[in-house]
N, C-alpha and C positions, 0 to 999 in steps of 0.2 A: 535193749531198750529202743534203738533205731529201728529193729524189724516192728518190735509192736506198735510202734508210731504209725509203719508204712499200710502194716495190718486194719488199724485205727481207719486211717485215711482212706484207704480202698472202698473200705467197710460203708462211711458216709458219702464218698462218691455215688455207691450205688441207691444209698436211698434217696439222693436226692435227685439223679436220672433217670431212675424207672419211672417216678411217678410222672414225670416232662411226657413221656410216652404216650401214658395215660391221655393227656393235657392236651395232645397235639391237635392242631386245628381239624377239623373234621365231621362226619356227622355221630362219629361213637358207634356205629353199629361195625356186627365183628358176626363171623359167621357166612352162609351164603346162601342162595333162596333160589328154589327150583320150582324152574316157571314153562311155559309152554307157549308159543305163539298158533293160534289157531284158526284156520279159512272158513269163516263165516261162511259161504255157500256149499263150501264141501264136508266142513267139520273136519279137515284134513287136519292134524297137527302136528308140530316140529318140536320139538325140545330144546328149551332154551336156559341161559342162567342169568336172572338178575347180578346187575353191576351192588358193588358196596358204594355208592353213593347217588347222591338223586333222589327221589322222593321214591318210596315203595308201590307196587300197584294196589289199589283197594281188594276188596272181595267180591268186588264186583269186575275186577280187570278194568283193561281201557278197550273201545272198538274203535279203530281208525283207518282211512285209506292207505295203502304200503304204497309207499314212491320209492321208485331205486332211486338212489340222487343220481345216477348217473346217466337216465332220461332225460335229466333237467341238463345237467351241466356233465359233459361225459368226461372230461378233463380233472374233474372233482369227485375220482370214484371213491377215494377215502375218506371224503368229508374234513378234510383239513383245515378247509376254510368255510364261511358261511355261503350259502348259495345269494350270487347278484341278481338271479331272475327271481320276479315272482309266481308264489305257486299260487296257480289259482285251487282251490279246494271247497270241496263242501264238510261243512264240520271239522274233526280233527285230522289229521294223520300223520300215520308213522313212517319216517325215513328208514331205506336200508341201505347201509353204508361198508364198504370194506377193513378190514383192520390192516394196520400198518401204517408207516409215513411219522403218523402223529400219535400223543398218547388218549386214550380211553377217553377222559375228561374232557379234553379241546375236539375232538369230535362231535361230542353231546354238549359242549358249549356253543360251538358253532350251529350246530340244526335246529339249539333250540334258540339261537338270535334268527334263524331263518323263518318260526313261527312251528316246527314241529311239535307235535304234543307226547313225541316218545322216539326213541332209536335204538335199532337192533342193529347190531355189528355182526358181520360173516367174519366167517376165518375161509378164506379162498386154498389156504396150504394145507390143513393138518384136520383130523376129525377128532380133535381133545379138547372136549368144553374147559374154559377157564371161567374164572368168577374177574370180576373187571372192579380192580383197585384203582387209587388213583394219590399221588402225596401228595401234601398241602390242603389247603383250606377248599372245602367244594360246595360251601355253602349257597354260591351262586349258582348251583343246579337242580336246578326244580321240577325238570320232565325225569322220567323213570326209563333206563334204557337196562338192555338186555344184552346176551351173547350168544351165537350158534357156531356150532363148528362144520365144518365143509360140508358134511353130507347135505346136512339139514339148510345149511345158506343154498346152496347149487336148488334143493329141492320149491324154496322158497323164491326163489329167482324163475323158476321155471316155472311156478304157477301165475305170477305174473306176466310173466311173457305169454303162459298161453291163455293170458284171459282176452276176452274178445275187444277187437278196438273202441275204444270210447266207452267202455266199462270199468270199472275201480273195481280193484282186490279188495274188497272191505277184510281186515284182520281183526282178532282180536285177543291180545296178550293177559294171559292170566299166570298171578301166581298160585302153583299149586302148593309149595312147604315154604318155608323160611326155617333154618336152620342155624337158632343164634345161641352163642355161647353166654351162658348167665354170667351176670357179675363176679358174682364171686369168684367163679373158675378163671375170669380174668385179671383177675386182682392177684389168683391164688399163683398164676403161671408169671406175671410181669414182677410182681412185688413182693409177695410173702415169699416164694421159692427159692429165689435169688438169697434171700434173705437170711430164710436155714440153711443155706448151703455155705454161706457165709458164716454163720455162726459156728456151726460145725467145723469147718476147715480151723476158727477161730479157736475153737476148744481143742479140738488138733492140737493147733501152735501152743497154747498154752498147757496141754498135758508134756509135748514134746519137752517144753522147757525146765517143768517141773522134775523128769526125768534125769535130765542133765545134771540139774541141782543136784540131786540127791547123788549121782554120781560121787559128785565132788565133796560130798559131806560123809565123815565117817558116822557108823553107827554107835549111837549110847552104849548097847552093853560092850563095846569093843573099848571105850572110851572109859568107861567106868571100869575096866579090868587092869589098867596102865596102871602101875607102881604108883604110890603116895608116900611121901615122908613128911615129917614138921620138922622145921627151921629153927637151928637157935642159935645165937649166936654165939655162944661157946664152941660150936663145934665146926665152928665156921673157917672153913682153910684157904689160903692166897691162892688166887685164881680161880675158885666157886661164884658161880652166877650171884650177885648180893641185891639184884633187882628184877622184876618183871617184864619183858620185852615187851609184853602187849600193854600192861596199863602203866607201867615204867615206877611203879612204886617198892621203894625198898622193901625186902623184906622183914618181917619181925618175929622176934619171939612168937613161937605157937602157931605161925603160918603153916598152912598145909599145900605141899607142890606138889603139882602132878610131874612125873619124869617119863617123857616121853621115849621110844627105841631110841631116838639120837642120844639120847642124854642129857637134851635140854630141861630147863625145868621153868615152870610157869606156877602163877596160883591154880587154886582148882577150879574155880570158879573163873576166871580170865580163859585158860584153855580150854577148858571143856564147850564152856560157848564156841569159842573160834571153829571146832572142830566140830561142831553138830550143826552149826549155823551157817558158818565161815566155808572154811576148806580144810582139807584134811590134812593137810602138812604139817611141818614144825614152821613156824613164822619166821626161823632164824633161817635156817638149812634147805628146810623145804623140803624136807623126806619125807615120803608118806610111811603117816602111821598102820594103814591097812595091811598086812603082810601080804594078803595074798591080788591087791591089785600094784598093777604098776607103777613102780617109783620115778617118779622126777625130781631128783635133787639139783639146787641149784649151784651147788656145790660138788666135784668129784670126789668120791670114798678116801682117795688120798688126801686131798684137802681138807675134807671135814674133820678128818684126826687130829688135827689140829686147830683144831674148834675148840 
C-alpha cells in the first residue's frame, strides 16, 4: 500500500510540473526559423538563424545599415553592454556583435537600449549554426536578432570593411522558413507522453501485484477437492477441535468442516474464503495447502504432531 501511495504521488507531481513548463515566462514560440542576411548592393548572401525570441521579421524583412560595434567601441566587441557613444545613423540599423562573454538576450538587450533596430551575432570559433534561446521572461525584447556561424560572420565582416569610406553596408535580413512545432505535438511530447508512460508503468505495478496475490491464494478446484465431514456431537472425542479458528464459533450439529492436509478443521464456508481470498495456508499451522508449491510452516513437522 506504501508503494501505491508513492506511485500515486509521483503520478501527480508530474501533472502538475509539466504544465509549469508550458506556463513559463516567455514568448511561446518553439521551433527555429531560417533566415538569410543579404548586401543590398551586391545581392551577396549569408545564412543565418533567427533567435527564439524577439519579434519575428516580416515578409517583407527589415533593410538596415550593418555597424560592427566594435567600430564604435572596440573594447565592446561582444555587445555586453550597451554602447556610451552615439551613433549617428540614417534610418535604421543593424549591429554586428561577437558571441560570447554574455548570454544571447543581454546582447540584444543591450543594442537594442543603444537604438539598434536588429542584431546579428557571429560565432568567431566554430561554423555550426545554432538557433539563440534565451531563460526567463524576454518580453522586453522587441528588435529581431539573428545568428551566423564563422564562415558566414568573417564573410560578413569582410564586406564591411571593404566597402568604401564614408559609405554604409546597407543589409537586408529576411526570413526565409519558420519551422514551428504545432501545439498539439507540444502538448503531445511535454504532457500527454509523460502521462502514458506513467500510466503504463502504473498498470505494470498493478498487474505485478495482482500476480503476487494470486500467488498466495490457493486455487477453488484444489480447495473444493479437500475432504468434508459433518459434526455431531455424539461423535465428538477429547481433544477434537469443538470450535472454529477463524470465526471462533462452536461447532453444531450438521456443521459441514472442511479438513485441511494438516488436519485442521474449519467450517466450509470460513476456510474456503481464507484460502481463495486470504492465503493459502492452514491459519493455525500455516502449512500450505498446495502440494506442489512450497511449504512454510510456521511450525516444524516435529512440532506440528502435536498439534
Amino acid at each position: 500500500m506504501v508503494q501505491h501511495s508513492a506511485w500515486l504521488r509521483l503520478f501527480w507531481i508530474l501533472l502538475l510540473v509539466l504544465p509549469i513548463g508550458l506556463l513559463a515566462p516567455g514568448n511561446g514560440r518553439t521551433g527555429f526559423a531560417s533566415a538569410s542576411v543579404v548586401v543590398v548592393s551586391t545581392n551577396v548572401t549569408f545564412e543565418d538563424r533567427s533567435a527564439m525570441f524577439g519579434s519575428r521579421l516580416g515578409d517583407d524583412g527589415l533593410v538596415g545599415r550593418l555597424l560592427i560595434v566594435e567600430d564604435v567601441e572596440p573594447d565592446n566587441l561582444d555587445g555586453c553592454r550597451p554602447l556610451a557613444k552615439h551613433v549617428d545613423s540614417l534610418g535604421s540599423w543593424v549591429v554586428l556583435v561577437e558571441r560570447g562573454n554574455c548570454g544571447f538576450a543581454e546582447k540584444v538587450r543591450n543594442m537594442q537600449a543603444s537604438g539598434a533596430a536588429a542584431v546579428v551575432v557571429g560565432d568567431p570559433w566554430y561554423d555550426l549554426p545554432i538557433t539563440m534561446y534565451a531563460s526567463g521572461d524576454t518580453s522586453d525584447v522587441h528588435i529581431p536578432s539573428s545568428f551566423i556561424a564563422r564562415t558566414e560572420y568573417n564573410g560578413l565582416r569582410d564586406a564591411a570593411l571593404n566597402t568604401p569610406s564614408g559609405d554604409a553596408l546597407w543589409i537586408k535580413l529576411v526570413c526565409n522558413e519558420y519551422y514551428e512545432l504545432p501545439f498539439l505535438d507540444v502538448l503531445f511530447i511535454t504532457i500527454l507522453s509523460p502521462m502514458l508512460m506513467m500510466g503504463f508503468i502504473y498498470v505494470l505495478y498493478r498487474l505485478r501485484l495482482r500476480q503476487h496475490r494470486l500467488r498466495d491464494l490457493a486455487p477453488a478446484d484444489l480447495v473444493n477437492s479437500l475432504p468434508i465431514k459433518t459434526f455431531y456431537h455424539s461423535k465428538y472425542r477429547e481433544g477434537d477441535p469443538a470450535e472454529c479458528a477463524i470465526c471462533l464459533d462452536d461447532f453444531d450439529d450438521e456443521d459441514e468442516l472442511r479438513i485441511l492436509p494438516c488436519k485442521h478443521q474449519y467450517h466450509v464456508k470460513c476456510i474456503d474464503r481464507w484460502l481463495t481470498t486470504r492465503k493459502k495456508f492452514c491459519p493455525i499451522c500455516k502449512q500450505n495447502v498446495c502440494p506442489s508449491s512450497e511449504s512454510t510452516p510456521l511450525l516444524s513437522p516435529r512440532l506440528r504432531a502435536f498439534v
